[in-house]
mmCIF file of the N, C-alpha and C atoms, coordinates in Angstrom:
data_MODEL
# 
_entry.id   MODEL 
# 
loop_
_atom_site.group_PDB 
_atom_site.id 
_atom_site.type_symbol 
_atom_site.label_atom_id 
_atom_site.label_alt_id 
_atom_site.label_comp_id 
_atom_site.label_asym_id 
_atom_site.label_entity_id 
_atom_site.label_seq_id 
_atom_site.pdbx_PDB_ins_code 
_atom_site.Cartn_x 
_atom_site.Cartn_y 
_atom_site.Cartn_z 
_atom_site.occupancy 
_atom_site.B_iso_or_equiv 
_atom_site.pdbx_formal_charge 
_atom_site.auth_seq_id 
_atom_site.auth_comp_id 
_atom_site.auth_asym_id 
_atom_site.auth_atom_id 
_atom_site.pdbx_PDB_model_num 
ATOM 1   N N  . UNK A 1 1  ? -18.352 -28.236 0.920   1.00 0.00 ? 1  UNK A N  1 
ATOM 2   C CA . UNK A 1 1  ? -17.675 -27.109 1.507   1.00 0.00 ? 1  UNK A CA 1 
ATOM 3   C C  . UNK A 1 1  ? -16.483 -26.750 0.638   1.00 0.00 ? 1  UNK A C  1 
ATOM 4   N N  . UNK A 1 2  ? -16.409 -25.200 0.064   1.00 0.00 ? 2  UNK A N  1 
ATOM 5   C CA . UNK A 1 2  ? -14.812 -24.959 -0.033  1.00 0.00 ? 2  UNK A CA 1 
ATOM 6   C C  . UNK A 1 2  ? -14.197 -23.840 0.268   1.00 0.00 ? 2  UNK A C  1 
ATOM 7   N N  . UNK A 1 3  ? -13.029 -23.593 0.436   1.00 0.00 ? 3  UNK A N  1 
ATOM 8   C CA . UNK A 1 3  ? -12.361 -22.619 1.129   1.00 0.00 ? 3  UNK A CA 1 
ATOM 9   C C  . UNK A 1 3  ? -12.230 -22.400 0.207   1.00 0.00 ? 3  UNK A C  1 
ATOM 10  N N  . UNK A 1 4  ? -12.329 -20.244 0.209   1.00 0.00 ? 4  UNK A N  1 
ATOM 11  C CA . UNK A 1 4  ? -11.549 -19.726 -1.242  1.00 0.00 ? 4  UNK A CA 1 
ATOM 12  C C  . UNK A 1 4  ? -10.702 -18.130 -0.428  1.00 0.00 ? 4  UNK A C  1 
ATOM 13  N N  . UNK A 1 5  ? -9.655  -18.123 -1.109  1.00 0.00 ? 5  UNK A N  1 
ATOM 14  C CA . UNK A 1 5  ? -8.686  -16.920 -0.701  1.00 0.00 ? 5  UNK A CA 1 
ATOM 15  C C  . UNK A 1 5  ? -9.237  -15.841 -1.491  1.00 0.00 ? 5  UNK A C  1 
ATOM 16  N N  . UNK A 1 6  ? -9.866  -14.937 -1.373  1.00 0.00 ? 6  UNK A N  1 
ATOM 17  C CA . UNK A 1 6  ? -10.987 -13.458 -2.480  1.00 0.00 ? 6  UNK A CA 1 
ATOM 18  C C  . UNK A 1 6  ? -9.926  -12.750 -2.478  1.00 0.00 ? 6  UNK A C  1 
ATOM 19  N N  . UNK A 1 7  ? -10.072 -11.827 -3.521  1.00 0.00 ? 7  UNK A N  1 
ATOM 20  C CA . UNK A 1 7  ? -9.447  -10.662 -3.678  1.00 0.00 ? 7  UNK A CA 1 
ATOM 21  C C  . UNK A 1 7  ? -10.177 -9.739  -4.481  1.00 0.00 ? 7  UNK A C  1 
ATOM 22  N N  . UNK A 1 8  ? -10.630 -8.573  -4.403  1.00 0.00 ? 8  UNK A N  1 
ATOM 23  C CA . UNK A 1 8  ? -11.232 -8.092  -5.614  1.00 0.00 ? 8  UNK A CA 1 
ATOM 24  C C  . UNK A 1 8  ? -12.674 -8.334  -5.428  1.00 0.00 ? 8  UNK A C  1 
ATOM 25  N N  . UNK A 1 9  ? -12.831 -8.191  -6.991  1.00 0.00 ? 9  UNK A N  1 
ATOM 26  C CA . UNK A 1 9  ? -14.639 -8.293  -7.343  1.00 0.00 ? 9  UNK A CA 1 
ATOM 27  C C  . UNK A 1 9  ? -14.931 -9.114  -7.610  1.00 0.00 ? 9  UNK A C  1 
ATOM 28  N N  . UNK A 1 10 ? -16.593 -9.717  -7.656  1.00 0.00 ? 10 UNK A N  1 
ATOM 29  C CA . UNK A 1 10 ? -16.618 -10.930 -8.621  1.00 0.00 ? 10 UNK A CA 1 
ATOM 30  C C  . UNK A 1 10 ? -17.878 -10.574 -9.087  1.00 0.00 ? 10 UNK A C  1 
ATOM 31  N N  . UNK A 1 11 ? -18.508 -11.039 -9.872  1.00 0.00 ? 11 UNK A N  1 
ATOM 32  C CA . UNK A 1 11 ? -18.939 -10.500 -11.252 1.00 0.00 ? 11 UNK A CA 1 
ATOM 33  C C  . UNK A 1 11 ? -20.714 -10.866 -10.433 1.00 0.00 ? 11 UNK A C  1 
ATOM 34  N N  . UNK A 1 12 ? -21.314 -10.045 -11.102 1.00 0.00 ? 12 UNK A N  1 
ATOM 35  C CA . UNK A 1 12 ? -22.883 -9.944  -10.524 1.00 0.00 ? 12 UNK A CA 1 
ATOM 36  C C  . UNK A 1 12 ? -23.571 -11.373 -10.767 1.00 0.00 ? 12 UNK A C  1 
ATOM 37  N N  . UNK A 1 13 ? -24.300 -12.563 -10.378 1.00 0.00 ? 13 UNK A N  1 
ATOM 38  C CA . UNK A 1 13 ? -24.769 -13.330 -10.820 1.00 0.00 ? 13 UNK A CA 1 
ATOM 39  C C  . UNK A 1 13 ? -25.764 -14.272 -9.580  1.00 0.00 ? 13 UNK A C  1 
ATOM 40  N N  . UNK A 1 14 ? -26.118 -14.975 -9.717  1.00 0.00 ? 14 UNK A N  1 
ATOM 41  C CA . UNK A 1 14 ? -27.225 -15.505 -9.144  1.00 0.00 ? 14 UNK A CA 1 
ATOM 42  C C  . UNK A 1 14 ? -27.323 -17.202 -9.756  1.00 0.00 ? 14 UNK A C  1 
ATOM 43  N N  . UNK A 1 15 ? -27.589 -18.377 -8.398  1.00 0.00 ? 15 UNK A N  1 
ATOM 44  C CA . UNK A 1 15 ? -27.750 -19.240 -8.456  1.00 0.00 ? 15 UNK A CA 1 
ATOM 45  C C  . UNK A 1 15 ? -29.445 -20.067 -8.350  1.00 0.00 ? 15 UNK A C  1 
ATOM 46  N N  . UNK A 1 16 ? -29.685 -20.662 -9.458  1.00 0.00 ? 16 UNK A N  1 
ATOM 47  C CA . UNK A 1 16 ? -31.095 -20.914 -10.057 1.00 0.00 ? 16 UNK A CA 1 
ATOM 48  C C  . UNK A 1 16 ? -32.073 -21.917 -9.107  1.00 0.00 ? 16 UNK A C  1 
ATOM 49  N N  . UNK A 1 17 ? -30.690 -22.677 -8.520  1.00 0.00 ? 17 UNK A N  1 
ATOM 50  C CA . UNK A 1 17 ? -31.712 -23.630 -7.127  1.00 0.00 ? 17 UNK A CA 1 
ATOM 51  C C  . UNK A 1 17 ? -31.253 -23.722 -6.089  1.00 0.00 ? 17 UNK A C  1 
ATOM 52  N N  . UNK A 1 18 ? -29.664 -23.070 -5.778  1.00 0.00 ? 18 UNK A N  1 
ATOM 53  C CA . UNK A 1 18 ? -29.067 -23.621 -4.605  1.00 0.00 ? 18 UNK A CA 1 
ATOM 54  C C  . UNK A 1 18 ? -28.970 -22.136 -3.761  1.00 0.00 ? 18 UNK A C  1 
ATOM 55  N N  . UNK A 1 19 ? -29.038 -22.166 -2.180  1.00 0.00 ? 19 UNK A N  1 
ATOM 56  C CA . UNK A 1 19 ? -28.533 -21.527 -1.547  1.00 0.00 ? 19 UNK A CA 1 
ATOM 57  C C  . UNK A 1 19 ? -27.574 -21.543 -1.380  1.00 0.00 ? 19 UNK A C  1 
ATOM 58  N N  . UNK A 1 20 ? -26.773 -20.443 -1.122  1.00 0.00 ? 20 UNK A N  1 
ATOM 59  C CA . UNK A 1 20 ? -25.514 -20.100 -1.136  1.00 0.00 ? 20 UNK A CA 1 
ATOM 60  C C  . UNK A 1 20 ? -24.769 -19.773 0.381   1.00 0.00 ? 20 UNK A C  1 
ATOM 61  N N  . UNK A 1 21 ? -23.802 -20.107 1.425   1.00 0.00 ? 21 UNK A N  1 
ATOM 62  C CA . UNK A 1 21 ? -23.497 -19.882 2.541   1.00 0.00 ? 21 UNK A CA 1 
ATOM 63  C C  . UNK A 1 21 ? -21.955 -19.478 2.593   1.00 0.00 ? 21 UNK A C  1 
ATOM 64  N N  . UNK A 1 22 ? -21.901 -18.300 3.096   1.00 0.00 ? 22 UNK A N  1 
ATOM 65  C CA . UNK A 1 22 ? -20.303 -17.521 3.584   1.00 0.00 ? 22 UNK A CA 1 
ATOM 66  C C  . UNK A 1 22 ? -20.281 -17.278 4.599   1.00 0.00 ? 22 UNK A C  1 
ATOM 67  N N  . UNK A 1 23 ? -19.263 -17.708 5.046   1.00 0.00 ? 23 UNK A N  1 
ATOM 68  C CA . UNK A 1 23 ? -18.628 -17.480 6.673   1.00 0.00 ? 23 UNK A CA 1 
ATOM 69  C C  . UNK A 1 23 ? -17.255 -17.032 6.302   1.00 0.00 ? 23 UNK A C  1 
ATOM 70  N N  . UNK A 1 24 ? -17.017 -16.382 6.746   1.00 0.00 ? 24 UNK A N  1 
ATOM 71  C CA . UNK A 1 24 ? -15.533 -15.018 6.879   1.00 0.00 ? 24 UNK A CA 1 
ATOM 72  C C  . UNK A 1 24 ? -14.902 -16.214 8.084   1.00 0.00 ? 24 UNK A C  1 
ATOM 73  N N  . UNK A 1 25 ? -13.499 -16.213 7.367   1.00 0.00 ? 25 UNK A N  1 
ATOM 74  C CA . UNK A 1 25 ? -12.661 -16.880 8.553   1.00 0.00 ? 25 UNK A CA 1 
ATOM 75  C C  . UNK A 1 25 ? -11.463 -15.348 8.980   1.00 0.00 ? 25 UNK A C  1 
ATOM 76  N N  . UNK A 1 26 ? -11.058 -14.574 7.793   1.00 0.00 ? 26 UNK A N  1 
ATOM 77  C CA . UNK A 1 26 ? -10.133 -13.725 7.861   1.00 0.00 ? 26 UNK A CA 1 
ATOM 78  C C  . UNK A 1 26 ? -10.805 -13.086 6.959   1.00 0.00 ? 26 UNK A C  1 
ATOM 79  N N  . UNK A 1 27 ? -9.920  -11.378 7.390   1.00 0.00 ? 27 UNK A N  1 
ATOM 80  C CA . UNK A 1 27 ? -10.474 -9.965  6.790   1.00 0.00 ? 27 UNK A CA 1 
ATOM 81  C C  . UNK A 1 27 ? -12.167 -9.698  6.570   1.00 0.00 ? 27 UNK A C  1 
ATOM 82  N N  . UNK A 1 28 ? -12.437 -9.275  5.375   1.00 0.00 ? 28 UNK A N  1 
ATOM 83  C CA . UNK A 1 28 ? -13.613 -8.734  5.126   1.00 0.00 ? 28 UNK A CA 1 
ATOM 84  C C  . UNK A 1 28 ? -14.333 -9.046  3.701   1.00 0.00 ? 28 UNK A C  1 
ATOM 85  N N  . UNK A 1 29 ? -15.426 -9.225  3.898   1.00 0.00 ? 29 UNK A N  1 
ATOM 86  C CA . UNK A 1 29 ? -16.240 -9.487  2.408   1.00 0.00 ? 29 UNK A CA 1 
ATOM 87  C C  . UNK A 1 29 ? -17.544 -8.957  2.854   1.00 0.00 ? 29 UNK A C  1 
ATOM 88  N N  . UNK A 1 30 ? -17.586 -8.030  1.924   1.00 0.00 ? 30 UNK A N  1 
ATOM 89  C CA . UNK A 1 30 ? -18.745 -7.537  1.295   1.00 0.00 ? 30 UNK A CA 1 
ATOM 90  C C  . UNK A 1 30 ? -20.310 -8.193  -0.116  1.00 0.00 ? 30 UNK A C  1 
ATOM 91  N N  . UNK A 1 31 ? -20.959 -8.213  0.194   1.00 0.00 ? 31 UNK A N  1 
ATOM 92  C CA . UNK A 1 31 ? -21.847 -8.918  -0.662  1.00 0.00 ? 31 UNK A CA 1 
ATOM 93  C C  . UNK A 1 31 ? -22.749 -7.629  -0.738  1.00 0.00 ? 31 UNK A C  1 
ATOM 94  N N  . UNK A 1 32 ? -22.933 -7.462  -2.387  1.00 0.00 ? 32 UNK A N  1 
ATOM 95  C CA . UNK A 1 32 ? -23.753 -6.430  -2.631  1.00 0.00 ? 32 UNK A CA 1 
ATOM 96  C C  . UNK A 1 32 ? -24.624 -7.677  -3.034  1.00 0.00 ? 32 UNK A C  1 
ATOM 97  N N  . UNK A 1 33 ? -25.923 -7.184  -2.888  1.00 0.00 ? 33 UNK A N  1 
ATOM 98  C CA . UNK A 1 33 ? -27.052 -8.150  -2.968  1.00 0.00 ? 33 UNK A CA 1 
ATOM 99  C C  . UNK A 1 33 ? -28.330 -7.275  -3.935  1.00 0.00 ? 33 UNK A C  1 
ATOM 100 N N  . UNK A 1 34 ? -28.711 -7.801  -4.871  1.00 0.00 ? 34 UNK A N  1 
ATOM 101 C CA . UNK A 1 34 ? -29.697 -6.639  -5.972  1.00 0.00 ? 34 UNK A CA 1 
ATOM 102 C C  . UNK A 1 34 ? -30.696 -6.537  -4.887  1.00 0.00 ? 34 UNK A C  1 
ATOM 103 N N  . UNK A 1 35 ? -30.984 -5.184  -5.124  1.00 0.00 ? 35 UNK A N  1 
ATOM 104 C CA . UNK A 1 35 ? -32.120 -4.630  -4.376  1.00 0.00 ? 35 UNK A CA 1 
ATOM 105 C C  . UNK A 1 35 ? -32.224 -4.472  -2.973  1.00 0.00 ? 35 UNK A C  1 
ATOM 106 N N  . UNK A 1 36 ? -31.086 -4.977  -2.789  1.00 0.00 ? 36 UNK A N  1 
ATOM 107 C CA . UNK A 1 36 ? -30.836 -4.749  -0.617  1.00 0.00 ? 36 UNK A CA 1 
ATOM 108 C C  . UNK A 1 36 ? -29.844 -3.996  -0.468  1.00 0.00 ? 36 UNK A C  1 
ATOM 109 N N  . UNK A 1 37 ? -29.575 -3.743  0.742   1.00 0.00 ? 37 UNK A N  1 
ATOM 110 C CA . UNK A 1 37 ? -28.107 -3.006  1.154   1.00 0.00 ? 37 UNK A CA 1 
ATOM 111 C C  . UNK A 1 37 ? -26.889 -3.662  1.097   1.00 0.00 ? 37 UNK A C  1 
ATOM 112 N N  . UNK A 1 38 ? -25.745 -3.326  0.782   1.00 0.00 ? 38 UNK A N  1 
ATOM 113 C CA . UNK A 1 38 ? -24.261 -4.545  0.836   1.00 0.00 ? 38 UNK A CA 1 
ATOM 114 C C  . UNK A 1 38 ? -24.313 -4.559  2.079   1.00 0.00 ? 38 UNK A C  1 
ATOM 115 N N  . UNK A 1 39 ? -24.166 -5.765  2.498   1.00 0.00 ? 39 UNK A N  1 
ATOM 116 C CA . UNK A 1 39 ? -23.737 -7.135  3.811   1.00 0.00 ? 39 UNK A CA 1 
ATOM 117 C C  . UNK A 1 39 ? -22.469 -7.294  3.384   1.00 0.00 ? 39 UNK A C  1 
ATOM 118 N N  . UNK A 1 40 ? -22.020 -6.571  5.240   1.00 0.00 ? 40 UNK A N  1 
ATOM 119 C CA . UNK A 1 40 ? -20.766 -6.513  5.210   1.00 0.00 ? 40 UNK A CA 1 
ATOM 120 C C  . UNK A 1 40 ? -20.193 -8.142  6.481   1.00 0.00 ? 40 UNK A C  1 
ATOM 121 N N  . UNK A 1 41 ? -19.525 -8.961  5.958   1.00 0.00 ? 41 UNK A N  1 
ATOM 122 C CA . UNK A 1 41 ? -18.833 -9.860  6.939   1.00 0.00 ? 41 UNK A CA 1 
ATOM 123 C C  . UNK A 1 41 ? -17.981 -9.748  7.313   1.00 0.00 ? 41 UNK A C  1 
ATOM 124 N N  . UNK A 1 42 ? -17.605 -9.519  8.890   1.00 0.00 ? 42 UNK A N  1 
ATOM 125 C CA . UNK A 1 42 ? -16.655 -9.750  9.490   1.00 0.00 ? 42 UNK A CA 1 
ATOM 126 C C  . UNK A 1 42 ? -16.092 -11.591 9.455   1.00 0.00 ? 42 UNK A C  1 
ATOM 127 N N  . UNK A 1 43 ? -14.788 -11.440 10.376  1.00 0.00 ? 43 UNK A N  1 
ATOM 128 C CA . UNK A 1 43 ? -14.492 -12.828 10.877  1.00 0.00 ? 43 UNK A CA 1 
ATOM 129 C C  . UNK A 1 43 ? -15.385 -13.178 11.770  1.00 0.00 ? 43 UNK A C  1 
ATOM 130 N N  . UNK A 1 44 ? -15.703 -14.575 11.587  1.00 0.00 ? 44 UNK A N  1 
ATOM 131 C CA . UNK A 1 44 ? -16.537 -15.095 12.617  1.00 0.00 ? 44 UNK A CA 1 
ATOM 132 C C  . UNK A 1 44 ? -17.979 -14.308 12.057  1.00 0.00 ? 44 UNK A C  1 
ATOM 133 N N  . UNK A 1 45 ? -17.842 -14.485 11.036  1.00 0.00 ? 45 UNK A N  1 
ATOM 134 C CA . UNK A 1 45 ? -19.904 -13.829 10.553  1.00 0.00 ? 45 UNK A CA 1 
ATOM 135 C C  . UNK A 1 45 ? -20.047 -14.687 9.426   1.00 0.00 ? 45 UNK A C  1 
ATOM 136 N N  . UNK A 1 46 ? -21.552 -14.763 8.861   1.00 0.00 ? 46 UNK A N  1 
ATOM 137 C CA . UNK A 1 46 ? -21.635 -15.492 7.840   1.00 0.00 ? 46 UNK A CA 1 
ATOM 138 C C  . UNK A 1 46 ? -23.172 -14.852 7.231   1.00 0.00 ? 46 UNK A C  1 
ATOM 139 N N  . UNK A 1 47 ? -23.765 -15.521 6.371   1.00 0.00 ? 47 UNK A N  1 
ATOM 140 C CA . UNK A 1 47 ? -24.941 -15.238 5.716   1.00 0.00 ? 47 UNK A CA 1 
ATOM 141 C C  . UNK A 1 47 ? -25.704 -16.068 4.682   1.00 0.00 ? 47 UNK A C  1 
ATOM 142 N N  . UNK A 1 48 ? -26.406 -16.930 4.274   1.00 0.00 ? 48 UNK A N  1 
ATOM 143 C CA . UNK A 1 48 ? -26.847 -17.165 3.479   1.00 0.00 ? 48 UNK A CA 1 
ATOM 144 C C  . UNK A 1 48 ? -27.698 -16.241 2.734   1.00 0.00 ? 48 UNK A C  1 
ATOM 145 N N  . UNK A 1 49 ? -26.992 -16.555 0.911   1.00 0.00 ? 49 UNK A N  1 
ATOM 146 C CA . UNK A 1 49 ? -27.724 -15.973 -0.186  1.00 0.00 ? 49 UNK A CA 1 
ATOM 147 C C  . UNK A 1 49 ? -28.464 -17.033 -0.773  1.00 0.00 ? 49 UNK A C  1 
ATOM 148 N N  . UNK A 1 50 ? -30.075 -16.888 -0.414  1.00 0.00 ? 50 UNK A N  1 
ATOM 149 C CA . UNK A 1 50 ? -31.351 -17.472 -1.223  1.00 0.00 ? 50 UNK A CA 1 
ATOM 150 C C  . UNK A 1 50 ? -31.384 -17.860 -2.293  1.00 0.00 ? 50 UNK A C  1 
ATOM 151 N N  . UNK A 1 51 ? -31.196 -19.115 -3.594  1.00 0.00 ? 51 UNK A N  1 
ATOM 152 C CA . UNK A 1 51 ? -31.792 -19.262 -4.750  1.00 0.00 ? 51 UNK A CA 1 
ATOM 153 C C  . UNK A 1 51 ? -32.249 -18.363 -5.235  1.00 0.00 ? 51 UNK A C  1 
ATOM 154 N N  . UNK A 1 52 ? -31.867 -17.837 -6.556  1.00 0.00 ? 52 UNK A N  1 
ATOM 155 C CA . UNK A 1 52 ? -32.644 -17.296 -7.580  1.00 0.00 ? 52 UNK A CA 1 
ATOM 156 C C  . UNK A 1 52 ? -32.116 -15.527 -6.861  1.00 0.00 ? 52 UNK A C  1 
ATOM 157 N N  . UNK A 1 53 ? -31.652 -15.493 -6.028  1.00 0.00 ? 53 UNK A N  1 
ATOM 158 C CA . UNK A 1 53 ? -30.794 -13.928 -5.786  1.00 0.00 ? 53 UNK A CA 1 
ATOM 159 C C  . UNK A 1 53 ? -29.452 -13.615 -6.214  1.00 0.00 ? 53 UNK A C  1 
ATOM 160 N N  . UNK A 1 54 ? -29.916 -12.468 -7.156  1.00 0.00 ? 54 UNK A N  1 
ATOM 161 C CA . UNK A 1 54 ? -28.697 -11.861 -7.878  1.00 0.00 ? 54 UNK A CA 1 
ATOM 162 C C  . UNK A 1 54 ? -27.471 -11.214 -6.588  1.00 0.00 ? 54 UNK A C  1 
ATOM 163 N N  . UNK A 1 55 ? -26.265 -11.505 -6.683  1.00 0.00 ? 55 UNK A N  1 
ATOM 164 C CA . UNK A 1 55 ? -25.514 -10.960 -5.615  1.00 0.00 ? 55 UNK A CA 1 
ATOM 165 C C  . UNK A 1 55 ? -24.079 -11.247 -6.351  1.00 0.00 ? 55 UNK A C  1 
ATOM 166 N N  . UNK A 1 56 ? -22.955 -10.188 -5.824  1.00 0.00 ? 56 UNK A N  1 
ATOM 167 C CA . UNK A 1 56 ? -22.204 -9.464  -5.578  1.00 0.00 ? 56 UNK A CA 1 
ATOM 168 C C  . UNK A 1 56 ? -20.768 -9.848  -5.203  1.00 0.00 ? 56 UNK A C  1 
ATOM 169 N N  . UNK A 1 57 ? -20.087 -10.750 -4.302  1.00 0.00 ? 57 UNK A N  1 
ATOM 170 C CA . UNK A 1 57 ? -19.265 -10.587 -3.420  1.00 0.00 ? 57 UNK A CA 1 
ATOM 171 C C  . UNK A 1 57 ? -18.045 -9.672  -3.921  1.00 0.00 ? 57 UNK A C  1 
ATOM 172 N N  . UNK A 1 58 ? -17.306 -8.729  -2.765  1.00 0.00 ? 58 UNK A N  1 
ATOM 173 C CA . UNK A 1 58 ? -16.205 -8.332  -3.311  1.00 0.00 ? 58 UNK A CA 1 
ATOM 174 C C  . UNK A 1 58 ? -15.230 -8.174  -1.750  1.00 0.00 ? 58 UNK A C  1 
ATOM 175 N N  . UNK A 1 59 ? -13.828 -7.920  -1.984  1.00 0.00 ? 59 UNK A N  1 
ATOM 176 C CA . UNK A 1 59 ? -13.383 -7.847  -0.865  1.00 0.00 ? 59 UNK A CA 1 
ATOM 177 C C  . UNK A 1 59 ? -11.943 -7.338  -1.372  1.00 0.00 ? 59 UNK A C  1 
ATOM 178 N N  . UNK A 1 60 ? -11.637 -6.075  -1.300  1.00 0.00 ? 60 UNK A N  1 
ATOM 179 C CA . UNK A 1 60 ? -10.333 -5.164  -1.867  1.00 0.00 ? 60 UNK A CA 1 
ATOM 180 C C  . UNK A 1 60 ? -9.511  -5.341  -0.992  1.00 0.00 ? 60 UNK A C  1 
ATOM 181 N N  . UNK A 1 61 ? -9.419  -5.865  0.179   1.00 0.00 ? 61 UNK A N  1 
ATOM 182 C CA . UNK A 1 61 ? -8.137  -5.894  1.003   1.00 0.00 ? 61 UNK A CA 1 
ATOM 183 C C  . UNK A 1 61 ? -7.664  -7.752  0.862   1.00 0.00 ? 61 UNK A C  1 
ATOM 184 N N  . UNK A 1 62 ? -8.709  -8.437  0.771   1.00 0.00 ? 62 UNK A N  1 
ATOM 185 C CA . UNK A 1 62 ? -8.890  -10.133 0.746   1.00 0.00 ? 62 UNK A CA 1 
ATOM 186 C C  . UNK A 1 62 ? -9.490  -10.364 1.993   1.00 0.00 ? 62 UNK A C  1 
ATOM 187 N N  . UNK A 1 63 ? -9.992  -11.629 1.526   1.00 0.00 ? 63 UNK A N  1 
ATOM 188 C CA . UNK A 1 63 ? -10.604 -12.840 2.552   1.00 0.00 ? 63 UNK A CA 1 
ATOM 189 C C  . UNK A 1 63 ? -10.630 -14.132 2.292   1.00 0.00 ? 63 UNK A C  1 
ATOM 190 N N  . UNK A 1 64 ? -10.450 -14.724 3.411   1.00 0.00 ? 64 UNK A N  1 
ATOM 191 C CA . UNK A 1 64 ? -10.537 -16.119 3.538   1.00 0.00 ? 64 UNK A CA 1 
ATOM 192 C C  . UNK A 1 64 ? -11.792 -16.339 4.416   1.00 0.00 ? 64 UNK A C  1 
ATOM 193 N N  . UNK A 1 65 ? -12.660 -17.389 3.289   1.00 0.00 ? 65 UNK A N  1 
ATOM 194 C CA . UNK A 1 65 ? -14.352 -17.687 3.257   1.00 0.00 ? 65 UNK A CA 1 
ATOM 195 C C  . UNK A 1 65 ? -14.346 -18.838 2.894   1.00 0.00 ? 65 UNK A C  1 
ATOM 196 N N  . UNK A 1 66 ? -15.294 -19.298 3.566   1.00 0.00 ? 66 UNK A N  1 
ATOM 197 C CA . UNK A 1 66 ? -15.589 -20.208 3.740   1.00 0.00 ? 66 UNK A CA 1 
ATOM 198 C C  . UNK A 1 66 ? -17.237 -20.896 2.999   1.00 0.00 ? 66 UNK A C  1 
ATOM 199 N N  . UNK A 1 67 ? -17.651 -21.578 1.984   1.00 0.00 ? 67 UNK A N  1 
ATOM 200 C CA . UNK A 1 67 ? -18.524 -21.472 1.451   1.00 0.00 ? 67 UNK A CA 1 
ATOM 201 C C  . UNK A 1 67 ? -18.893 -22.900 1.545   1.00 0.00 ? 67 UNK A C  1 
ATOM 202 N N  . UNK A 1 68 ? -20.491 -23.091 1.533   1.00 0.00 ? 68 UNK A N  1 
ATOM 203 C CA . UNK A 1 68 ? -21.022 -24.333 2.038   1.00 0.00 ? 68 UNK A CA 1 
ATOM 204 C C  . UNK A 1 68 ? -22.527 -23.845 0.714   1.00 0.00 ? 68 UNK A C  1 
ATOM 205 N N  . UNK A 1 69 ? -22.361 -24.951 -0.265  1.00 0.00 ? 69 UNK A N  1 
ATOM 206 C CA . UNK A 1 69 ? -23.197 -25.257 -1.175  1.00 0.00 ? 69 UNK A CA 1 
ATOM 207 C C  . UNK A 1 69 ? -23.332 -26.469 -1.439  1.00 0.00 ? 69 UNK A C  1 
ATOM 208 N N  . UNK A 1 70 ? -24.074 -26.698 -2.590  1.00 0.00 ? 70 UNK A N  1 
ATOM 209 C CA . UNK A 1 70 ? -24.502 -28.076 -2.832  1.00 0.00 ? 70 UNK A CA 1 
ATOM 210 C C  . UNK A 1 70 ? -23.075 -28.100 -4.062  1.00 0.00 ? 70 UNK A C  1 
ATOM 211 N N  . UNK A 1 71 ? -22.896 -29.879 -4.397  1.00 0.00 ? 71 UNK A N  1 
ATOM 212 C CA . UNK A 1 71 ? -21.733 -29.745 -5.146  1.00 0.00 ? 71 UNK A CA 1 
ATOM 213 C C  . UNK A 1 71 ? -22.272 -28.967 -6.739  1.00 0.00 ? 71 UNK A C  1 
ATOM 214 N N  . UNK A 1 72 ? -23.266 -28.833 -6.976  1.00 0.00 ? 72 UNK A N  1 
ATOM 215 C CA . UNK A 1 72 ? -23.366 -28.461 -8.469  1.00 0.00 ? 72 UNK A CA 1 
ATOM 216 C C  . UNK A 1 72 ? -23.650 -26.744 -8.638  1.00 0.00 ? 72 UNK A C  1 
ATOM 217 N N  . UNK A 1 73 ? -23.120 -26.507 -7.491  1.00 0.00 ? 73 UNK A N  1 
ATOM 218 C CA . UNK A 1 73 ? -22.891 -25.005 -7.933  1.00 0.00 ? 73 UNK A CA 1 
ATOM 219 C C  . UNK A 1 73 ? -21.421 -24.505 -8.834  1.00 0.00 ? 73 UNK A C  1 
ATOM 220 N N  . UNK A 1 74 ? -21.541 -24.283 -9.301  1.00 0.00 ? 74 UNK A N  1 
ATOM 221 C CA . UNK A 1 74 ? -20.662 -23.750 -10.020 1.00 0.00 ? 74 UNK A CA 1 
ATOM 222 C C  . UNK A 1 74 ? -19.651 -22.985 -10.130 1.00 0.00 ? 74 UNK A C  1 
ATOM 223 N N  . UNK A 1 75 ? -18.357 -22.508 -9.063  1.00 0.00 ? 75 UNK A N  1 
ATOM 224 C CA . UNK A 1 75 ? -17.908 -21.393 -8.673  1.00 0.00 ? 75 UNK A CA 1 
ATOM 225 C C  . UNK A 1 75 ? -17.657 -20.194 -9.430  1.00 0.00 ? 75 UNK A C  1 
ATOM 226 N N  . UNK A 1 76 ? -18.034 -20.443 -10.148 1.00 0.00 ? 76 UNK A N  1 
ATOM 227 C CA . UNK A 1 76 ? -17.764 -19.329 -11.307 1.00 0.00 ? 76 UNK A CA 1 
ATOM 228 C C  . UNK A 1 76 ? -19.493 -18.582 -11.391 1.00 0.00 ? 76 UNK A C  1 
ATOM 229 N N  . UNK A 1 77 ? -20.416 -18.899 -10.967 1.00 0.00 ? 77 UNK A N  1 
ATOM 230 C CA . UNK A 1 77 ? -21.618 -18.297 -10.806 1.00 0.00 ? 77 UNK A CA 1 
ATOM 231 C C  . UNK A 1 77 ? -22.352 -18.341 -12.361 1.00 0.00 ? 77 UNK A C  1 
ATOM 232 N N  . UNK A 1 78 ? -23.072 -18.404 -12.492 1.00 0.00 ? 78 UNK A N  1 
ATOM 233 C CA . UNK A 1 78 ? -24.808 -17.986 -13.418 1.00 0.00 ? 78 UNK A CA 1 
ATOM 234 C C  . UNK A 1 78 ? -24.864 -16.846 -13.822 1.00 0.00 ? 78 UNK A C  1 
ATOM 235 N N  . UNK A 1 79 ? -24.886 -16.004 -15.094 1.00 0.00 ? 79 UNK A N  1 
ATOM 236 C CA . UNK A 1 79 ? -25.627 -14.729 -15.118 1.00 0.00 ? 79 UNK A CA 1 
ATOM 237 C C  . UNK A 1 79 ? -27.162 -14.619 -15.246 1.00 0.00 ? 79 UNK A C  1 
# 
């Protein structure tokens, strides 16, 4: 598990074996996801992003998220 404070964009990329899990504790995050519609999280919402899916997160006002992966993900993401 780690808590991260967002601000901004983060760069398009995709993880090769691990699912990916966000839960919004505060404000808003957006996940543009390739080929779907952006998933928008409130507080108290969450979502898992699938292995091998290119995605997005961004959040212009900030958020505090909450992310649950395996430890060898990388926070800095895969292109």
């Amino acid at each position: 598990m780690r808590v991260g404070v967002l601000k901004g964009e983060f760069h398009w990329h995709a993880h090769e074996y691990e699912d990916e899990f966000f839960y919004v504790v505060d404000g808003v995050l957006h996940i543009e996801i390739d080929g779907q519609d952006t998933v928008t999280l409130n507080p108290n919402e969450g979502i898992v992003v699938p292995r091998g899916v290119r995605h997005r997160p961004y959040t212009p006002e900030g958020a505090t998220v909450l992310m649950v992966e395996k430890e060898s993900i990388v926070p800095t993401g895969s292109e």
